[in-house]
MARNU-914684 format. One line per 10 residues: number of its first residue (from 1); their letters; for each residue x, z, y of N, C-alpha, C. Coordinates in nm, 3 decimals. Layout:
N
NUM	A	X/Z/Y/X/Z/Y/X/Z/Y; ...
END
This chain:
177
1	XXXXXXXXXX	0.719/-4.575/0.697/0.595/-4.499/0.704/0.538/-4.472/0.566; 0.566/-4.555/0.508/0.501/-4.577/0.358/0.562/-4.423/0.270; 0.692/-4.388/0.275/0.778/-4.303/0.211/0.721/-4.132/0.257; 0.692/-4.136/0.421/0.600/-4.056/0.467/0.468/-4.003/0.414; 0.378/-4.107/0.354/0.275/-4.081/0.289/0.288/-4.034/0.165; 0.398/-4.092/0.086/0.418/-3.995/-0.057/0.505/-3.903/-0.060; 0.564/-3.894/0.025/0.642/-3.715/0.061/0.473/-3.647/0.079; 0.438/-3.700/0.208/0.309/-3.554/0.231/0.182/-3.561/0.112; 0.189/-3.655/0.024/0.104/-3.644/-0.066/0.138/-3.534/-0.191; 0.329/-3.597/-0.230/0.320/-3.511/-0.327/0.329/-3.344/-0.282
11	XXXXXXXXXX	0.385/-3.304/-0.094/0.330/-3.167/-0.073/0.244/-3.115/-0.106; 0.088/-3.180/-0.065/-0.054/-3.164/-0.083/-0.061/-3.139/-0.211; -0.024/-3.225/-0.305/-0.065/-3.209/-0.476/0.049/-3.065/-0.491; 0.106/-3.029/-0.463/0.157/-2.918/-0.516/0.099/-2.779/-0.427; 0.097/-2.817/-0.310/-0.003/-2.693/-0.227/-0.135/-2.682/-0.319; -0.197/-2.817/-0.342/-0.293/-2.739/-0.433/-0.295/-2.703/-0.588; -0.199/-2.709/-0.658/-0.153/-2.677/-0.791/-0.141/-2.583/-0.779; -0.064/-2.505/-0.636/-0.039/-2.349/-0.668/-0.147/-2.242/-0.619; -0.254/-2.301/-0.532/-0.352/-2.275/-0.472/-0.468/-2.260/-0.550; -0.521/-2.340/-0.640/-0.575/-2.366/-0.771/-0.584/-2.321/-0.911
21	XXXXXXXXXX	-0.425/-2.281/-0.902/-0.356/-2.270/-1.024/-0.452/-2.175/-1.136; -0.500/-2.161/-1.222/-0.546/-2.077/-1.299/-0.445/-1.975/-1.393; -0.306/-2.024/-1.370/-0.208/-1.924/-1.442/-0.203/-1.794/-1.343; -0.317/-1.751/-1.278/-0.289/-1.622/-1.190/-0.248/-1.524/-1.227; -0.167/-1.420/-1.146/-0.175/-1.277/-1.226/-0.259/-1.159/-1.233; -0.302/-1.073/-1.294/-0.402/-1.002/-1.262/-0.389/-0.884/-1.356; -0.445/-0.769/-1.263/-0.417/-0.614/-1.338/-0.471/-0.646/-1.488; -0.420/-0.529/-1.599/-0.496/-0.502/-1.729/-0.598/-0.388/-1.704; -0.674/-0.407/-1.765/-0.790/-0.270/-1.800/-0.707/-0.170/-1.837; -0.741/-0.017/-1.786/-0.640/0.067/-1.882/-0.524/0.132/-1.825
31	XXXXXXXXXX	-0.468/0.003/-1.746/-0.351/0.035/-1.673/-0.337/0.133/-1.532; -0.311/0.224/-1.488/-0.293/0.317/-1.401/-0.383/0.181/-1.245; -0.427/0.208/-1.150/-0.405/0.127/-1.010/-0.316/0.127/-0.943; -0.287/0.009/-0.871/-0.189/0.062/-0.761/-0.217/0.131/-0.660; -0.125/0.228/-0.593/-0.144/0.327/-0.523/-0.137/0.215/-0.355; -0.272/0.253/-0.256/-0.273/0.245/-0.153/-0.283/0.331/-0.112; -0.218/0.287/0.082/-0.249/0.389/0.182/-0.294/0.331/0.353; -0.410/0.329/0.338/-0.474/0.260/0.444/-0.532/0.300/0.560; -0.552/0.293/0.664/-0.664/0.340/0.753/-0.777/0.242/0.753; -0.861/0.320/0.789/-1.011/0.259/0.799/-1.058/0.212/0.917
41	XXXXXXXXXX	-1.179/0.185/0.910/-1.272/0.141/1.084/-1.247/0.252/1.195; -1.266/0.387/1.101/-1.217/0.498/1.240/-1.104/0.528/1.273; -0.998/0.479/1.191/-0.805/0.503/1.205/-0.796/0.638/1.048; -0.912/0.707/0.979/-0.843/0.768/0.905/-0.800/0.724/0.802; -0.708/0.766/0.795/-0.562/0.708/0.644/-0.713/0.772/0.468; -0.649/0.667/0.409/-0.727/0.663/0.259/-0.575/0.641/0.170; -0.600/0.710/0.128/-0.542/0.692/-0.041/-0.564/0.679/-0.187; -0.536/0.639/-0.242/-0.581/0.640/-0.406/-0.620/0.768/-0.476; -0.478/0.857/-0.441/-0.486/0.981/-0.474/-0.625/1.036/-0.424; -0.670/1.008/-0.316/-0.769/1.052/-0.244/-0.923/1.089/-0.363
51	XXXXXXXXXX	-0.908/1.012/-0.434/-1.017/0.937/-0.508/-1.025/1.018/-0.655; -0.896/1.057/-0.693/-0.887/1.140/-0.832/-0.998/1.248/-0.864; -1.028/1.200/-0.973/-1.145/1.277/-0.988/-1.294/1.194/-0.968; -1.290/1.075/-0.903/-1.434/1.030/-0.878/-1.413/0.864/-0.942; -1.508/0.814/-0.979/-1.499/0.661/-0.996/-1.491/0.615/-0.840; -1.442/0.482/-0.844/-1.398/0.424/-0.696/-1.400/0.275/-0.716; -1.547/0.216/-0.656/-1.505/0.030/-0.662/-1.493/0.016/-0.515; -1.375/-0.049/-0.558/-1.242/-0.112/-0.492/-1.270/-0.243/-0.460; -1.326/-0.308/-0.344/-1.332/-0.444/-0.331/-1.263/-0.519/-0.203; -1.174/-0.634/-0.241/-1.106/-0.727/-0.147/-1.208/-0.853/-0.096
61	XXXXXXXXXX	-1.219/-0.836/-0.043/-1.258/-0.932/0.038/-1.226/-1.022/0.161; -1.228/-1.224/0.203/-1.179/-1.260/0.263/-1.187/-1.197/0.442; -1.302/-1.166/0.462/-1.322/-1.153/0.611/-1.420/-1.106/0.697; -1.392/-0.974/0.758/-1.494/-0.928/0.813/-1.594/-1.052/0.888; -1.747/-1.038/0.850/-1.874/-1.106/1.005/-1.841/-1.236/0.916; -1.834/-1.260/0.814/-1.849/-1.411/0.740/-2.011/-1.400/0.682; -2.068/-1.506/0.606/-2.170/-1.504/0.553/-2.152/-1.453/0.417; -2.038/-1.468/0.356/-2.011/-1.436/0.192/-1.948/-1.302/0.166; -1.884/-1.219/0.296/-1.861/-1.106/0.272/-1.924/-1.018/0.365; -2.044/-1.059/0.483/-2.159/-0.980/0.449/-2.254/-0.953/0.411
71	XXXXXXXXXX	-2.269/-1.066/0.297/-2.401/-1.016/0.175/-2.301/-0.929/0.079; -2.188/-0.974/0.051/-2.150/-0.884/-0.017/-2.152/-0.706/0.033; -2.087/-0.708/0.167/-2.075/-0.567/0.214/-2.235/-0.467/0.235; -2.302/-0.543/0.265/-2.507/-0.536/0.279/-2.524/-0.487/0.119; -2.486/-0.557/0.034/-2.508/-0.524/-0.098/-2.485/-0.364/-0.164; -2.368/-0.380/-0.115/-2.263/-0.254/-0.140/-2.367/-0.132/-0.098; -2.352/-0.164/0.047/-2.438/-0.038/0.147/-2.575/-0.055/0.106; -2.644/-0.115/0.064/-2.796/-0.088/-0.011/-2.816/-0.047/-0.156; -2.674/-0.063/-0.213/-2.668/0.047/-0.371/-2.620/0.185/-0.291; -2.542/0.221/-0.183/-2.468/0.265/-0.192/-2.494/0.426/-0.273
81	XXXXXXXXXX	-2.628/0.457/-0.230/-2.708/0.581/-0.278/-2.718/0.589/-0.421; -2.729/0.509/-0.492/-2.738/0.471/-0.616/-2.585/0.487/-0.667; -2.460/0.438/-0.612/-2.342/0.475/-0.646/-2.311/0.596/-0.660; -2.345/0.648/-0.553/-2.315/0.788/-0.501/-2.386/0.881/-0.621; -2.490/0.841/-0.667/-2.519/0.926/-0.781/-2.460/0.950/-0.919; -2.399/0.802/-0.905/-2.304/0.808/-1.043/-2.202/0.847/-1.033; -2.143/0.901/-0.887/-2.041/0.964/-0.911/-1.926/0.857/-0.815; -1.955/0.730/-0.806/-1.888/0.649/-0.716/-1.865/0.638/-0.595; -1.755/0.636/-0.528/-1.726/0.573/-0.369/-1.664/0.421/-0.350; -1.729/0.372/-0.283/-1.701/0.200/-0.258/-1.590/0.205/-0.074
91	XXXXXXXXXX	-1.524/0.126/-0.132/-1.417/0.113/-0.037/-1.415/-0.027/-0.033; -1.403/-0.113/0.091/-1.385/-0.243/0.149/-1.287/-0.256/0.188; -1.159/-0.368/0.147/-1.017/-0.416/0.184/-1.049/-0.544/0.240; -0.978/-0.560/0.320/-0.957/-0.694/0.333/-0.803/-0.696/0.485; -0.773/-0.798/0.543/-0.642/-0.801/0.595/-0.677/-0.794/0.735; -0.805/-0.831/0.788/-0.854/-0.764/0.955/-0.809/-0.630/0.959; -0.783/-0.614/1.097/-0.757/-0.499/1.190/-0.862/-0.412/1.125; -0.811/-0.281/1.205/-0.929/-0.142/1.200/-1.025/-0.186/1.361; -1.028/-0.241/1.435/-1.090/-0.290/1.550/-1.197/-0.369/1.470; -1.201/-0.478/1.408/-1.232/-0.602/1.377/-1.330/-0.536/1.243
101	XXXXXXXXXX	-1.298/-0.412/1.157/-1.366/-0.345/1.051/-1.446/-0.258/1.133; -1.409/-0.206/1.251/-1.540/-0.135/1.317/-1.635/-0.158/1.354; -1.631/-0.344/1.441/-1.733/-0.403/1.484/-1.818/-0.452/1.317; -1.775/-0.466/1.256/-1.855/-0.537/1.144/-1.920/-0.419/1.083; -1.838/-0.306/1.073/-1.915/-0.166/1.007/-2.025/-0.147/1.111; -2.045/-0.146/1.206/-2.154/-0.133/1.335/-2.234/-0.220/1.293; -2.242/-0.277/1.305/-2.331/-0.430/1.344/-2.426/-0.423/1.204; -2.362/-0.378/1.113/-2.438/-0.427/1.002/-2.439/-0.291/0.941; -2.430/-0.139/0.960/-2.435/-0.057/0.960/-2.426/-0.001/0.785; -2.284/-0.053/0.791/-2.196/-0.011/0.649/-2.111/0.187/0.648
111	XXXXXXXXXX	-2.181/0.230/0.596/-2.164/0.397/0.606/-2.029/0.413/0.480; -1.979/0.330/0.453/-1.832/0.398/0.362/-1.700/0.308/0.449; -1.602/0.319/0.351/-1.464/0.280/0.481/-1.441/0.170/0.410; -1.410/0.092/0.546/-1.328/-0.041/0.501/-1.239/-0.072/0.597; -1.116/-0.039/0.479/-0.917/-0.033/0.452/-0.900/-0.190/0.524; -0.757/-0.165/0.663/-0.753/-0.252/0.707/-0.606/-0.244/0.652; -0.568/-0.360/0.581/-0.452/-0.412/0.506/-0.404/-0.504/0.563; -0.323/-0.462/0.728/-0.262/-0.591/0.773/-0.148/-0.658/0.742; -0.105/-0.547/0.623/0.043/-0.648/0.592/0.011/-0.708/0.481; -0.093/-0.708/0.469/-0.124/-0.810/0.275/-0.068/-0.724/0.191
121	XXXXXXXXXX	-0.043/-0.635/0.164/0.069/-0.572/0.068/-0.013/-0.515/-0.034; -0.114/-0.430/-0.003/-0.224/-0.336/-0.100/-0.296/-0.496/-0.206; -0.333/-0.560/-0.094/-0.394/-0.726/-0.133/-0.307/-0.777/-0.232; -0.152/-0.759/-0.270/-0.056/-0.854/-0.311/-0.059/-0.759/-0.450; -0.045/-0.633/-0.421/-0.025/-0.545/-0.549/-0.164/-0.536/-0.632; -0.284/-0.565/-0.594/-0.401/-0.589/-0.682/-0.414/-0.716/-0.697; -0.304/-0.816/-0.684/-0.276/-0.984/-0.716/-0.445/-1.048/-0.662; -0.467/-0.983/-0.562/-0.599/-1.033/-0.472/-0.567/-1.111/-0.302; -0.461/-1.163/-0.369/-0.387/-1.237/-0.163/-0.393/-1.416/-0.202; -0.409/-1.413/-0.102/-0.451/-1.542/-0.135/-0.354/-1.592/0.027
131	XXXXXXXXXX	-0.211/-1.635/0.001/-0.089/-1.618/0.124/-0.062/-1.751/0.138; -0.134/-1.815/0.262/-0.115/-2.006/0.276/0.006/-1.987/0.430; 0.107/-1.867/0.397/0.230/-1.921/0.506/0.185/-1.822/0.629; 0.118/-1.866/0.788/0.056/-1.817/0.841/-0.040/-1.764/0.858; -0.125/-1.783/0.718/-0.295/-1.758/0.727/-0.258/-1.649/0.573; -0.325/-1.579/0.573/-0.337/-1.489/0.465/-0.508/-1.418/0.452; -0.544/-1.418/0.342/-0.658/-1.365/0.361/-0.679/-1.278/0.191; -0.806/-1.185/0.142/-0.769/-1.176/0.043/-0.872/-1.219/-0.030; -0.889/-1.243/-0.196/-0.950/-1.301/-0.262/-1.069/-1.208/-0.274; -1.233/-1.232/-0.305/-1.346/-1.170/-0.368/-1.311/-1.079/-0.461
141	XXXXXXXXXX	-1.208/-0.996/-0.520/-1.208/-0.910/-0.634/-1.229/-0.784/-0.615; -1.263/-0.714/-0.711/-1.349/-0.616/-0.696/-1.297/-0.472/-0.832; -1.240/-0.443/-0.798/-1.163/-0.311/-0.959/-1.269/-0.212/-0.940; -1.310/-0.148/-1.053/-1.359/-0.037/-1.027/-1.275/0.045/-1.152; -1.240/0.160/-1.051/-1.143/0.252/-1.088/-1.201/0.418/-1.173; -1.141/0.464/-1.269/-1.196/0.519/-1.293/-1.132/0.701/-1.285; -1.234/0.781/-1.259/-1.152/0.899/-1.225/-1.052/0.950/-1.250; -0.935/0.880/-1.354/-0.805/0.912/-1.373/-0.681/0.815/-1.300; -0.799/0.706/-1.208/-0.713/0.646/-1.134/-0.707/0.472/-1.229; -0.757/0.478/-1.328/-0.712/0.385/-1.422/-0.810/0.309/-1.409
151	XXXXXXXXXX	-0.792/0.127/-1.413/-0.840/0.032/-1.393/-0.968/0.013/-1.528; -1.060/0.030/-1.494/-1.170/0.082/-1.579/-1.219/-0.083/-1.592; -1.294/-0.178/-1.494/-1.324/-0.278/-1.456/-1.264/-0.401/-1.361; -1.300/-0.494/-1.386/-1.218/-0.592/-1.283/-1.334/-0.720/-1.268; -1.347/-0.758/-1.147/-1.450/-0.869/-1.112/-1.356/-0.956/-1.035; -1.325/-1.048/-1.122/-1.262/-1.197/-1.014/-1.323/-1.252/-0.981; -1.281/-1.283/-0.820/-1.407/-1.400/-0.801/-1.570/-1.373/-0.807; -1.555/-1.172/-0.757/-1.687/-1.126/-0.798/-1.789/-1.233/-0.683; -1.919/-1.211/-0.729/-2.015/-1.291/-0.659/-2.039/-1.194/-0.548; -2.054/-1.207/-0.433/-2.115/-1.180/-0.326/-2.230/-1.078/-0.334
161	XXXXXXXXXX	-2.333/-1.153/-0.347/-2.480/-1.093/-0.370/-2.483/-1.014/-0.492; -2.411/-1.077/-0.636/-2.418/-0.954/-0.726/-2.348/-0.862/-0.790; -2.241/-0.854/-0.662/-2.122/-0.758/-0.774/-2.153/-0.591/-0.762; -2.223/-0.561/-0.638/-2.233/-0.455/-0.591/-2.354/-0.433/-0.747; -2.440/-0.454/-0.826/-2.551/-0.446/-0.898/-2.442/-0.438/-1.058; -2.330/-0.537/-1.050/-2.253/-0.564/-1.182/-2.200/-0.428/-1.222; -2.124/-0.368/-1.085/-2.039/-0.253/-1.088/-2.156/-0.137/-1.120; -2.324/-0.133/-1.070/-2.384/-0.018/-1.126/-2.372/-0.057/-1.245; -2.399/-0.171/-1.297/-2.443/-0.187/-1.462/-2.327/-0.103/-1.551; -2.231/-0.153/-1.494/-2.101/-0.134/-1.623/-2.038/0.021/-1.574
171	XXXXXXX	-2.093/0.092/-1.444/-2.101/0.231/-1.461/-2.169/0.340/-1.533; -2.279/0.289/-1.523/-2.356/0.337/-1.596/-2.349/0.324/-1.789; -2.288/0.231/-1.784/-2.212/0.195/-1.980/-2.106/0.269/-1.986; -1.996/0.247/-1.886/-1.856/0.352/-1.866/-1.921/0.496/-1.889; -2.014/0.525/-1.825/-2.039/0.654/-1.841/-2.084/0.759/-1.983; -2.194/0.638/-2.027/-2.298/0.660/-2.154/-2.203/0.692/-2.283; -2.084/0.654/-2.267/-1.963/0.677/-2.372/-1.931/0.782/-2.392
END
């Protein structure tokens, strides 16, 4: 029994080394985005291309109807007018269904689209997946893209309550240039 406990210990210490890990990978500023192709809460397909021509923050998030990604999504939709003036469209990812993004777009009455990414894949190529085997979900990050498609900004681990306010700030500087 004894040999049992340090087999599943040293699993645990390495599930969380790689879980933890701070050697993550993550886009450069500058660099083109990766190209998605998603449907939304109503089934229509989104693309990157879609977006050329406009700034676009791009945010992953773990899970529709949570407490941490609907202050975040509330946030979003109470700048959203304020985005919209600078020229921005906000798009919500995360790995729930388009069923599961409709009830949460209702309920809390979020007026832009949020991309249902059920294969993790859009999540894996913005190194925002966070993949424990059966459970997959995606990380808080947040790109804001800039009308040539190119990774203008990046928020890891953006905060909830203030990323939707971070992304006006540093639009409004992106712009003033």
């Amino acid at each position: 029994m004894e040999w049992l406990a340090i087999i599943l210990s040293i699993i645990a210490v390495g599930f969380m080394f790689r879980f933890f890990s701070t050697t993550k990978k993550v886009l450069k500023l500058g660099q083109p985005a990766p190209e998605f192709k998603l449907r939304d809460q109503f089934g229509k397909m989104h693309a990157l291309a879609d977006f050329q021509g406009k700034w676009l923050a791009l945010y992953f998030y773990p899970k529709d109807d949570t407490p941490g990604c609907t202050k975040q999504a509330c946030a979003f939709r109470d700048s959203l007018q304020q985005l919209t003036e600078l020229g921005a469209e906000v798009i919500g990812v995360s790995v729930d269904d388009t069923n599961s993004h409709a009830e949460f777009a209702q309920k809390f009455h979020l007026q832009f689209p949020l991309l249902a990414d059920t294969t993790a894949e859009t999540a894996a190529r913005y190194y925002s997946l966070i993949n424990l085997g059966i459970i997959k979900f995606a990380r808080r990050n947040t790109f804001l893209i800039d009308p040539h498609g190119k990774i203008a900004r990046m928020y890891l681990s953006a905060s909830a309550a203030h990323n939707s306010s971070a992304v006006i700030a540093d639009l409004k500087q992106l712009q003033a240039i």
